[in-house]
C-alpha positions as CSV (number, residue, x, y, z in Angstrom):
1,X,23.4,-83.7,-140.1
2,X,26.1,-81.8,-137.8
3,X,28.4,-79.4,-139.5
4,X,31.6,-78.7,-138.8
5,X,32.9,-75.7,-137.5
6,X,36.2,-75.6,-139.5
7,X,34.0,-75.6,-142.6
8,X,33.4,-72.6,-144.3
9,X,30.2,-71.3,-143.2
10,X,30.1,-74.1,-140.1
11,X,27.8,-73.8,-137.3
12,X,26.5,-76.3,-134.4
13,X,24.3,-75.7,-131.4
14,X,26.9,-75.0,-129.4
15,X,27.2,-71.6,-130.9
16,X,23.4,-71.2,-130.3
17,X,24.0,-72.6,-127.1
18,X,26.2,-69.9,-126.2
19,X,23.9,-67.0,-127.9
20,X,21.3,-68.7,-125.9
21,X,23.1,-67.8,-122.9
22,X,24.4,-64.4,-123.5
23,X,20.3,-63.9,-123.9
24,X,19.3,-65.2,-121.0
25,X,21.9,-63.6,-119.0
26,X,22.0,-60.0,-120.1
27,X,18.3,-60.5,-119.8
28,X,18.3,-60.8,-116.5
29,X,20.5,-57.8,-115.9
30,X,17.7,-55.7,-117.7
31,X,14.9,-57.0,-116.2
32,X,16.8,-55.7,-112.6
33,X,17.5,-52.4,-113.8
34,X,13.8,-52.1,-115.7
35,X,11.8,-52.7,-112.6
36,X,14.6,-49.9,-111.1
37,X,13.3,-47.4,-114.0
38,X,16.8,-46.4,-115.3
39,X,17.1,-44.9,-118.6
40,X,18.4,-47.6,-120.0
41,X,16.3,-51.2,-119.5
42,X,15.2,-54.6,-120.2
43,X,15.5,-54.0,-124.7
44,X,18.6,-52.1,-124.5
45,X,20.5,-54.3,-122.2
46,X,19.4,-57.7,-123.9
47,X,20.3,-56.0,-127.6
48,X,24.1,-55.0,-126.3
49,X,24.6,-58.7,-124.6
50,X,23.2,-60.1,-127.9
51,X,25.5,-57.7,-129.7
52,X,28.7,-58.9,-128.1
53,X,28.1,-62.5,-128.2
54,X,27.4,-62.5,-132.0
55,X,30.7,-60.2,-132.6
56,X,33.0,-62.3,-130.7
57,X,30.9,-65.6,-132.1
58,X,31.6,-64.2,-135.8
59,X,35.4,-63.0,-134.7
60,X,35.9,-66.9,-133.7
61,X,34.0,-68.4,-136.6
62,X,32.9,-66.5,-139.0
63,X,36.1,-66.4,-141.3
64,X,37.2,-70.0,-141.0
65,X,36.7,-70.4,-144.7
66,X,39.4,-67.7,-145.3
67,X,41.6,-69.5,-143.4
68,X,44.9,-71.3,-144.9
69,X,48.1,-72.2,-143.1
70,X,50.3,-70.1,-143.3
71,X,49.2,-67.5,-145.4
72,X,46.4,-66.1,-143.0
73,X,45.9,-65.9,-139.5
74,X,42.7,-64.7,-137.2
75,X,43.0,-62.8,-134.3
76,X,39.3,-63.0,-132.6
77,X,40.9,-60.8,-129.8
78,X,40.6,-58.2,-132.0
79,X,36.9,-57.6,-132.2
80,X,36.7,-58.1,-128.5
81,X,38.4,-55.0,-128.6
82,X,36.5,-52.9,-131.1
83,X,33.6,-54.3,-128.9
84,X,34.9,-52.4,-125.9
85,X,35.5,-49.2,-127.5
86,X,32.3,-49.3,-129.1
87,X,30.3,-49.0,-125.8
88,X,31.8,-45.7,-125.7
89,X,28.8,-43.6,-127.8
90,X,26.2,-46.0,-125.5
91,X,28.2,-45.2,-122.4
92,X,28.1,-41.6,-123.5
93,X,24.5,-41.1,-124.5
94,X,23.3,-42.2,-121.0
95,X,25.7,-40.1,-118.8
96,X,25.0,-36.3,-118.3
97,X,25.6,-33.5,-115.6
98,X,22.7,-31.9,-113.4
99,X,23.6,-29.2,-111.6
100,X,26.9,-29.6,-110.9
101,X,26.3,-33.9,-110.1
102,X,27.0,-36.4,-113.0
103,X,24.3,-39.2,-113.3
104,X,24.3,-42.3,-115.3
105,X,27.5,-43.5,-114.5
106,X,25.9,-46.5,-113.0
107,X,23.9,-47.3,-116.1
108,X,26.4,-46.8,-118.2
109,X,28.7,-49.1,-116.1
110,X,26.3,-52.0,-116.4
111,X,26.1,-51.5,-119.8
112,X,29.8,-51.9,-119.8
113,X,29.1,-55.7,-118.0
114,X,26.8,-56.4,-119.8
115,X,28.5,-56.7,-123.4
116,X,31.3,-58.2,-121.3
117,X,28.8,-60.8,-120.4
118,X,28.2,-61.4,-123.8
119,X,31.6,-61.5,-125.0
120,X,32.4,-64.5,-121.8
121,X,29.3,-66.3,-123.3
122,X,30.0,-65.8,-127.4
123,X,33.9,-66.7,-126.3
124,X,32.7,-70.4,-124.7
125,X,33.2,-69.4,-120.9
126,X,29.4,-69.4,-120.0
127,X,30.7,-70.0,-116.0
128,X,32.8,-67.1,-115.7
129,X,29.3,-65.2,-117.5
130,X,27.1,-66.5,-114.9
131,X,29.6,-65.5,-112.8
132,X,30.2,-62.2,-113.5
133,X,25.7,-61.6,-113.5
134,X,25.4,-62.6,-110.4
135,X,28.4,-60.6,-109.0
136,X,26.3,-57.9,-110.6
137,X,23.3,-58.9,-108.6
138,X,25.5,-58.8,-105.5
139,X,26.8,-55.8,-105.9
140,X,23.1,-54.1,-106.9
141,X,21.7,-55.9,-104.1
142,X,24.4,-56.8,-101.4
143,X,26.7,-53.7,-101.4
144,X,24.2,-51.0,-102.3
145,X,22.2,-51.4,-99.4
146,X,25.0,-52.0,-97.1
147,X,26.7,-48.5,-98.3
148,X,23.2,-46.6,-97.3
149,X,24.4,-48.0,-93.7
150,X,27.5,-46.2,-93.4
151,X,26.1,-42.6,-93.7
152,X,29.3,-41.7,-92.2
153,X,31.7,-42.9,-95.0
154,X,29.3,-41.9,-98.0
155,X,29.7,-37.6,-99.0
156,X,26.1,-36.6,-99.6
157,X,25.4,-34.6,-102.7
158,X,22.7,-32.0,-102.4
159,X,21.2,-29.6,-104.5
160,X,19.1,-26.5,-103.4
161,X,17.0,-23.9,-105.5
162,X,16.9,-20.7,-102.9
163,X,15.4,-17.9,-103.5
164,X,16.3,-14.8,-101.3
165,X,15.7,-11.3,-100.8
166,X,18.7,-8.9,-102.3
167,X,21.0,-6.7,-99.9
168,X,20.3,-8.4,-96.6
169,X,23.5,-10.4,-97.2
170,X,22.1,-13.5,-97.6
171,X,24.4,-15.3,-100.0
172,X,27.1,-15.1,-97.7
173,X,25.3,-16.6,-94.9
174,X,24.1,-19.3,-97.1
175,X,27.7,-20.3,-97.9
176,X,29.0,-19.8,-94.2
177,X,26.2,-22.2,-93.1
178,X,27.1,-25.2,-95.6
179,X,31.3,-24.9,-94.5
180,X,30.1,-24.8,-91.0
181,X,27.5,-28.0,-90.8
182,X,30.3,-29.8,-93.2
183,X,29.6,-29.6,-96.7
184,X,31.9,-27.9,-99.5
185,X,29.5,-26.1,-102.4
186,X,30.7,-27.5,-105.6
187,X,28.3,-25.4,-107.5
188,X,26.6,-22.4,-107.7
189,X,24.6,-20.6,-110.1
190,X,22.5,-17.4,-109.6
191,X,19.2,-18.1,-112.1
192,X,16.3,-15.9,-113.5
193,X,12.9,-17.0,-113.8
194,X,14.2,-18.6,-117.4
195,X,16.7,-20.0,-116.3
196,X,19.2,-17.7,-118.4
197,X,21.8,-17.4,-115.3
198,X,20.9,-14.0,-114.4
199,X,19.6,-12.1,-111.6
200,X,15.5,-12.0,-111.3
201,X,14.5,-8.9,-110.5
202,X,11.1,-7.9,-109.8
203,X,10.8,-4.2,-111.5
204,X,7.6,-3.4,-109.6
205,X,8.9,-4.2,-106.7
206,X,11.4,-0.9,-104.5
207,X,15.3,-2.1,-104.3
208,X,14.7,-3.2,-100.8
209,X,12.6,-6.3,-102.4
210,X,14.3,-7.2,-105.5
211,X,14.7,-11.2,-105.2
212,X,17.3,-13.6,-106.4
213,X,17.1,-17.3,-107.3
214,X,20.4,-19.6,-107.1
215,X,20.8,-23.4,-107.8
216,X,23.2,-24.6,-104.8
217,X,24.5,-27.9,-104.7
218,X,27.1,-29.3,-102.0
219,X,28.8,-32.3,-100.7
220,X,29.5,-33.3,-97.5
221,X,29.5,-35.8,-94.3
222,X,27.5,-33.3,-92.0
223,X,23.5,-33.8,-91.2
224,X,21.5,-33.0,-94.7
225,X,18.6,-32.1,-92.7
226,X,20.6,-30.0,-90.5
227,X,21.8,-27.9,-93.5
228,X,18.6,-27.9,-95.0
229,X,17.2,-26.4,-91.4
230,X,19.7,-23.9,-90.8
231,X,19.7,-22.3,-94.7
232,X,15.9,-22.2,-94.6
233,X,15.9,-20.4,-91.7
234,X,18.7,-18.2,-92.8
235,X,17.4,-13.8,-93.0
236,X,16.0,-13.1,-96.4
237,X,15.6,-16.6,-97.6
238,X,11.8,-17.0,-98.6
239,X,11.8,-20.0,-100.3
240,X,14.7,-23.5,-100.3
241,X,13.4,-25.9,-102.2
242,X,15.8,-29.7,-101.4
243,X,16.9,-32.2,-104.4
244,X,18.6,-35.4,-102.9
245,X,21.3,-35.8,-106.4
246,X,21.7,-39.6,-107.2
247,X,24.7,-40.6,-109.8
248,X,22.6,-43.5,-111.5
């Protein structure tokens, strides 16, 4: 027996149909960013596709028995929109600062596509889903790898823990060689051995030895291993540890 959808309560397959694809789809963009070991994978993408399908499936249909001319009127637009704010507390969870560089925004982007996915599938445009995954794909496979081609249009971010000997004017020199090989320093932060932003000192040590520890991190065009070179060999520098910051 089919049942019809301007019945209260009415469903068909169609509207599993389109859940169906909204799975399968939002599926796939997990599985790609599972075997990438983001924060977010496979269960948390499929759940916010599946999410935004059955919201905008129950906007369309799930109040048709309510539903009398002239004295009410549905506006399935509505939750489409609630579903796009509500990302926000996802988007915000998986997005977080490091040392001056802001990671996630990639996950939290494809998150963003995801649930979009599921609205075009839950809304009956399953082409313009498909679509939109394998743009996705494209982009995560297609553009990325083309970008890591043009080193010269891409501003490398690159963060440094140095640890240098006190009164030899070090700092400066550190600073002087980052400007000079190309790089601006967007951060940095003089640490203790806790961590609690101030200077280490080593009490046993005389005043000529007394160490300090900074977290540096730059961005630039210029040579990365150039930089690196030039502040490991800096005077007073004993130790430069490198951190290649990613945004994903």
């Amino acid at each position: 027996m089919t049942l019809d959808i301007n019945e209260p309560f009415g469903q068909n397959w169609t509207h599993a149909a389109q859940f169906g694809i909204a799975f399968v789809l939002s599926c796939a963009i997990g599985i790609e960013r599972e075997i990438r070991q983001k924060a977010a994978g496979l269960r948390t993408y499929t759940i916010v596709g599946l999410g935004a399908a059955l919201f905008t499936l129950v906007s369309k249909f799930g109040f048709s028995d309510v539903v009398v001319t002239g004295q009410v009127e549905l506006d399935p637009s509505r939750v489409a929109a609630q579903i796009v704010s509500g990302l926000g507390f996802i988007g915000g969870g998986v997005i977080f600062v490091h040392r001056g560089s802001v990671r996630g925004l990639t996950t939290a982007a494809s998150i963003w596509l995801t649930a979009a996915v599921g609205c075009a599938a839950g809304a009956g445009l399953p082409v313009l889903a498909t679509l939109a995954t394998l743009a996705y794909f494209l982009v995560s496979y297609g553009v990325r790898p083309l970008a890591h081609r043009l080193p010269a249009l891409r501003n490398a971010s690159i963060g440094y823990r140095i640890t240098y000997t006190e009164g030899v004017g070090a700092l400066r020199e550190l600073v002087n060689h980052c400007t000079e090989t190309g790089f601006a320093v967007s951060e940095l932060t003089t640490l203790s051995a806790d961590g609690s932003g101030l200077f280490r000192r080593r009490r046993s040590q005389p005043d000529a030895e007394r160490t300090v520890e900074v977290a540096l991190s730059v961005q630039g065009r210029g040579d990365p291993d150039a930089l690196t070179a030039r502040l490991a060999g800096t005077v007073g520098v004993l130790a430069c540890n490198r951190s290649d910051l990613a945004d994903e």
